[in-house]
PyMOL CGO cylinders between C-alpha atoms (Angstrom):
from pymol import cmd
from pymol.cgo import CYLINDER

trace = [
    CYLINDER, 74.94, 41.53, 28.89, 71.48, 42.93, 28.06, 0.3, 1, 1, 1, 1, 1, 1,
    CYLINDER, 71.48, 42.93, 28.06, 72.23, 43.54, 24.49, 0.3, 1, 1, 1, 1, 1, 1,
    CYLINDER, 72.23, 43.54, 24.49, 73.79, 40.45, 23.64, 0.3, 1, 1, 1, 1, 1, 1,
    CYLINDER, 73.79, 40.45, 23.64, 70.73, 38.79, 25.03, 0.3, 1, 1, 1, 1, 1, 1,
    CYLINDER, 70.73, 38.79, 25.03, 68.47, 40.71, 23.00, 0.3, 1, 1, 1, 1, 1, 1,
    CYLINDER, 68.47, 40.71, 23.00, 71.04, 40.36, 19.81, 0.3, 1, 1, 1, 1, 1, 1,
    CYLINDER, 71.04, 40.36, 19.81, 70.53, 36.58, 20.15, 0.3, 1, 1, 1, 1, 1, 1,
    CYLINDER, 70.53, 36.58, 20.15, 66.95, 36.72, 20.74, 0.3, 1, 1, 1, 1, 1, 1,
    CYLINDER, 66.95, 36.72, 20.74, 66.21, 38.83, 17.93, 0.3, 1, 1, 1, 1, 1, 1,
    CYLINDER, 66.21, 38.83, 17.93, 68.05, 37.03, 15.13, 0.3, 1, 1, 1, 1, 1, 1,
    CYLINDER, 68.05, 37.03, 15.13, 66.06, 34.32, 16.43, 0.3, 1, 1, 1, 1, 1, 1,
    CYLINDER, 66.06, 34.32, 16.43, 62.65, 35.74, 16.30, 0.3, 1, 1, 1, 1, 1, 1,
    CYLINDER, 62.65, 35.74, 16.30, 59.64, 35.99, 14.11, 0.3, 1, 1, 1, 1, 1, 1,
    CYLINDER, 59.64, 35.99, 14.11, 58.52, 39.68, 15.95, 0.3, 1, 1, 1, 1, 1, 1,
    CYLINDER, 58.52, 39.68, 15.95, 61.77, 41.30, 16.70, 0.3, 1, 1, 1, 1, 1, 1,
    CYLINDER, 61.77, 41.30, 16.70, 60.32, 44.37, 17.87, 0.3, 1, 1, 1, 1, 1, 1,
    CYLINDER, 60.32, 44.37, 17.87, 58.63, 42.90, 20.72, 0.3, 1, 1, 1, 1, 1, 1,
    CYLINDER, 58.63, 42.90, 20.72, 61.51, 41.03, 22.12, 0.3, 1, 1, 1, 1, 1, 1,
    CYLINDER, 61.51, 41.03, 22.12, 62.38, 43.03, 26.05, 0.3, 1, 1, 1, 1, 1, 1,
    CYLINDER, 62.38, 43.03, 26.05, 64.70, 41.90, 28.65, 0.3, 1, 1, 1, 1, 1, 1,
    CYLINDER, 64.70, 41.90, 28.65, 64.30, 43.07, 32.11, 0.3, 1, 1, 1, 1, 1, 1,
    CYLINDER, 64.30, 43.07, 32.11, 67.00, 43.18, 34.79, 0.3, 1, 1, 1, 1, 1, 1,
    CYLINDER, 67.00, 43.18, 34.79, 66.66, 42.63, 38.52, 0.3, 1, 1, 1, 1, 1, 1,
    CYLINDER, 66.66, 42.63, 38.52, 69.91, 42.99, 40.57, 0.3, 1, 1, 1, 1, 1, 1,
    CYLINDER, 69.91, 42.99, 40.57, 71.03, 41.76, 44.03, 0.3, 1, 1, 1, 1, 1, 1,
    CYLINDER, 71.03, 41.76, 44.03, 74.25, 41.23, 45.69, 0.3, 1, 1, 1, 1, 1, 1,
    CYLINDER, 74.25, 41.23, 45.69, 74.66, 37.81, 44.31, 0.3, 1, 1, 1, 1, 1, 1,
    CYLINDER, 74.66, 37.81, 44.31, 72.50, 37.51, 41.36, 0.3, 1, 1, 1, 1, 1, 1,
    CYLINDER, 72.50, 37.51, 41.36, 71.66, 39.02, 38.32, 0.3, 1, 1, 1, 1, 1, 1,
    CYLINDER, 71.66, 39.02, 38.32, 68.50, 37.85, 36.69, 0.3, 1, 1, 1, 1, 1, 1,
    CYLINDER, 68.50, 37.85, 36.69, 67.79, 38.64, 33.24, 0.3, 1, 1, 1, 1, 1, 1,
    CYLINDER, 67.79, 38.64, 33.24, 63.85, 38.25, 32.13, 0.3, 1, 1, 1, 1, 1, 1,
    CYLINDER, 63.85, 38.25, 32.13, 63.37, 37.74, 27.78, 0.3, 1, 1, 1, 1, 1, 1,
    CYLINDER, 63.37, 37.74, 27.78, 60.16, 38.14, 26.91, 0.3, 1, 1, 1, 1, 1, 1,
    CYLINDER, 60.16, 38.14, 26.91, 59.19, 37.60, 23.74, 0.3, 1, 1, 1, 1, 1, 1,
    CYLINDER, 59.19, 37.60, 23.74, 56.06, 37.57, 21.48, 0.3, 1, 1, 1, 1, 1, 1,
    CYLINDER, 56.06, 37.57, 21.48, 53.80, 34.39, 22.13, 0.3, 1, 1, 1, 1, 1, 1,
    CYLINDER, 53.80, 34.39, 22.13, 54.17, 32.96, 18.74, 0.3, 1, 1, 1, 1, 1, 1,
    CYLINDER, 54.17, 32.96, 18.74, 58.20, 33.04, 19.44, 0.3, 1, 1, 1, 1, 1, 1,
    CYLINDER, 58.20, 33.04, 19.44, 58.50, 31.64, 22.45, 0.3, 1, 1, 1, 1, 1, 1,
    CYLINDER, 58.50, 31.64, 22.45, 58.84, 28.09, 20.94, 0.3, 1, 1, 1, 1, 1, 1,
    CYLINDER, 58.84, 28.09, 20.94, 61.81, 29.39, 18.68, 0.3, 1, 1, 1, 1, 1, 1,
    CYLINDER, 61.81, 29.39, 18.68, 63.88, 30.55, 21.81, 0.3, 1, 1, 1, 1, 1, 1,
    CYLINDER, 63.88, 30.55, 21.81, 63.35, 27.67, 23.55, 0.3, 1, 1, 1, 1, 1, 1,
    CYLINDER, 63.35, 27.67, 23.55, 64.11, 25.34, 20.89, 0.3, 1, 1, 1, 1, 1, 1,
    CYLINDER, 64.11, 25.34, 20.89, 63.58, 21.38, 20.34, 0.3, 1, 1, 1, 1, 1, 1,
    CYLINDER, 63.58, 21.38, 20.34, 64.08, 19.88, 24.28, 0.3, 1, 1, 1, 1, 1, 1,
    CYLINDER, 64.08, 19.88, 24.28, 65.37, 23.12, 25.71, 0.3, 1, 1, 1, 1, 1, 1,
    CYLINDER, 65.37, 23.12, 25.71, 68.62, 23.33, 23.22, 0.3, 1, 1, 1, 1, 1, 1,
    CYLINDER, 68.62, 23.33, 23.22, 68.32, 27.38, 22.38, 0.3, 1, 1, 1, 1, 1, 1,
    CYLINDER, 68.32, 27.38, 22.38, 67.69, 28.47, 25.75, 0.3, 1, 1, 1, 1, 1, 1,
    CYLINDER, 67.69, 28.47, 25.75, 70.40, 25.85, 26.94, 0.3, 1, 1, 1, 1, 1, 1,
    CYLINDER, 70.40, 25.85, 26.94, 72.86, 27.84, 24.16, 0.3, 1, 1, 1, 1, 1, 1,
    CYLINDER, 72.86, 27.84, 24.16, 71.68, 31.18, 25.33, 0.3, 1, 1, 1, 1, 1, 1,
    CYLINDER, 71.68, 31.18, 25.33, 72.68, 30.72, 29.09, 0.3, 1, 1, 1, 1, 1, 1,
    CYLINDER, 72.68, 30.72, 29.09, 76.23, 29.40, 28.45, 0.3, 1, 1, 1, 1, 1, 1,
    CYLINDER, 76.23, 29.40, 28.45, 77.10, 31.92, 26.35, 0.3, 1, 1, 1, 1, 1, 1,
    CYLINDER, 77.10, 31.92, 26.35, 75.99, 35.03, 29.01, 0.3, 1, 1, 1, 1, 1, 1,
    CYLINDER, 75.99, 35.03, 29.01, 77.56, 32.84, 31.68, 0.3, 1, 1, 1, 1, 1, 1,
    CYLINDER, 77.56, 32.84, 31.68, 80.64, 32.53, 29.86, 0.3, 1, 1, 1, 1, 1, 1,
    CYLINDER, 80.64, 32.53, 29.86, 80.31, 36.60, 29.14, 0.3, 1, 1, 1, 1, 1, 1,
    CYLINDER, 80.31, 36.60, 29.14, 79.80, 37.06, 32.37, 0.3, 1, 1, 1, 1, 1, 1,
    CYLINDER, 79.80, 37.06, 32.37, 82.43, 35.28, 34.42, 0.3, 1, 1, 1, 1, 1, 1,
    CYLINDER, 82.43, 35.28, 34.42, 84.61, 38.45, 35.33, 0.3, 1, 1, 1, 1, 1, 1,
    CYLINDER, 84.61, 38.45, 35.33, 81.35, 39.89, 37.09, 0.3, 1, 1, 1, 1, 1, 1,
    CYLINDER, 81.35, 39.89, 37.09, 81.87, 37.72, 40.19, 0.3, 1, 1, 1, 1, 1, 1,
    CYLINDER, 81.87, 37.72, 40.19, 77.77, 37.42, 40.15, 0.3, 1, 1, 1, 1, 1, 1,
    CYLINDER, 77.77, 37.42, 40.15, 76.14, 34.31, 39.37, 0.3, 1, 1, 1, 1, 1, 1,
    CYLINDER, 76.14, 34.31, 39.37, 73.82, 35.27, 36.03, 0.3, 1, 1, 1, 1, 1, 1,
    CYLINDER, 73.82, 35.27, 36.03, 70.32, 33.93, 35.13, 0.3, 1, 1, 1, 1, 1, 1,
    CYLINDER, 70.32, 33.93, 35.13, 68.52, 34.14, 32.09, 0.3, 1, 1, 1, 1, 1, 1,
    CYLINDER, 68.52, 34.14, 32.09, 64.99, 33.60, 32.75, 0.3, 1, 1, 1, 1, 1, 1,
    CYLINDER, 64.99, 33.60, 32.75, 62.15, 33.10, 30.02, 0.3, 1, 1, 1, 1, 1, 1,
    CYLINDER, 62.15, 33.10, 30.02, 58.81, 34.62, 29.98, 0.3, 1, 1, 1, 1, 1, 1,
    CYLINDER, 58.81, 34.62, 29.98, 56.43, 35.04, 27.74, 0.3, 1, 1, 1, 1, 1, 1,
]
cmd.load_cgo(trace, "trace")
């Protein structure tokens, strides 16, 4: 799941090489973190939240035999 989130953040990015995605597991949840360089962080939102929006249903969908409700969280 990690590297297709940072696949689809880098295609999408000005400064590839400073896109990073952090993990933090529990029993229920897995919470993935993108950060990405200042300047980019409009880009992987998009207009009204449309990107990000894109981003999360495709992990969820990638992520439905994992019995583990997935989050992809945004930071900058």
């Amino acid at each position: 799941m990690k590297e297709l989130i940072l696949v689809i953040a880098k295609a999408l990015v000005d400064h590839p090489d400073e896109v990073r995605v952090g993990v933090k597991d529990d029993e229920r949840n897995t919470v993935y973190e993108l950060s990405v360089h200042p300047d980019d962080i409009g880009k992987v939102i998009g207009k009204q939240g449309r990107i990000a929006k894109a981003m999360r249903t495709v992990v969820t969908s990638a992520s439905v035999k994992s019995n583990k409700r997935v989050i992809v969280d945004i930071i900058s």
